[in-house]
N, C-alpha and C positions, 0 to 999 in steps of 0.2 A: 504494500500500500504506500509506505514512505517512497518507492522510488517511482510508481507511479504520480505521484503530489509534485515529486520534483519533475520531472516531465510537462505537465502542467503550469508551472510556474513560470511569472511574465520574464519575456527575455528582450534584451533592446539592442537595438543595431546605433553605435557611436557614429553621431552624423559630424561631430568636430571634435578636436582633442579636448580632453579632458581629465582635471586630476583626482588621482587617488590620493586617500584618508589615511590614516589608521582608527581613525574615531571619528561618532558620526558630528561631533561637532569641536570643535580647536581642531588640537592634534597637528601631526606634521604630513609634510608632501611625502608619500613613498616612494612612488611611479605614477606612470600617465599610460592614460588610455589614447589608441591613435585613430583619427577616423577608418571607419568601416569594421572594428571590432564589434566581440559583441560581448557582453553582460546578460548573467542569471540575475531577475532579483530576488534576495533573500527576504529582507523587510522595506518596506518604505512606509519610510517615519513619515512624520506630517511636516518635520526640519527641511532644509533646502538639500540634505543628500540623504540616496537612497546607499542601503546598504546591500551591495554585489559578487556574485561573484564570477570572477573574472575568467571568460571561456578558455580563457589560451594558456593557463595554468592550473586553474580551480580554487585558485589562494583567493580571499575574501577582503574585500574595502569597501569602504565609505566613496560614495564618487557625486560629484556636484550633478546633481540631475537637473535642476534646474536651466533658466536661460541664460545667457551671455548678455543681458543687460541691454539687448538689440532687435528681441524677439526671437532670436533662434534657439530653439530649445538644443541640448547636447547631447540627447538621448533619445531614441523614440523607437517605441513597442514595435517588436515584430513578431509573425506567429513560430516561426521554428529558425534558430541560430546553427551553423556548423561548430563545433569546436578548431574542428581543420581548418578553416577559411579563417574563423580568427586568429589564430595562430600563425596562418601563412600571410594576412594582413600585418602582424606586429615585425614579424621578420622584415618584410618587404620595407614597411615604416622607420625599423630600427636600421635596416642598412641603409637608408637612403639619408639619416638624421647624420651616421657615421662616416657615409663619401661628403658629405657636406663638414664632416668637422676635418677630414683630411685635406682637403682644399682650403 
């Protein structure tokens, strides 16, 4: 039954980077989510971050769900996430952050 519930459970597609918690509210930056990732969520407080966790590892944070202060939100529901695509998005993300710190 538990792993069915988790199946169930809302998942969101990162429409722009955004950062990870370690608590849902102060706390410090961990890591960043890159767009096109995607997040489980576990709770969503009624605070401005929902607590997730993160497909491309399954390690769990706090992430600003909310908007960018512009109207665009940094998060948005979608009905079934890959773990392999989010995965293969952060790689993609993270080497392209790294040929940029090399130049």
């Amino acid at each position: 039954e538990a792993a069915f519930k988790a199946l169930l459970r809302d998942r969101r597609l990162v429409l722009q980077p955004a950062t990870l918690w370690d608590a849902p509210e102060g706390g410090e930056h961990v890591s960043k989510l890159y767009q096109g990732e995607h997040v489980q969520v576990v709770e969503d407080h009624p605070g401005e971050r929902l607590h997730c966790r993160v497909l491309r590892d399954g390690r769990s944070f706090w992430v600003d769900g909310g908007n960018d202060g512009e109207g665009r939100d940094a998060l948005c529901s979608v009905a079934v996430a890959s773990q392999l695509e989010s995965l293969q998005t952060f790689i993609k993300a993270l080497a392209a952050e790294c040929g940029k710190a090399a130049t």
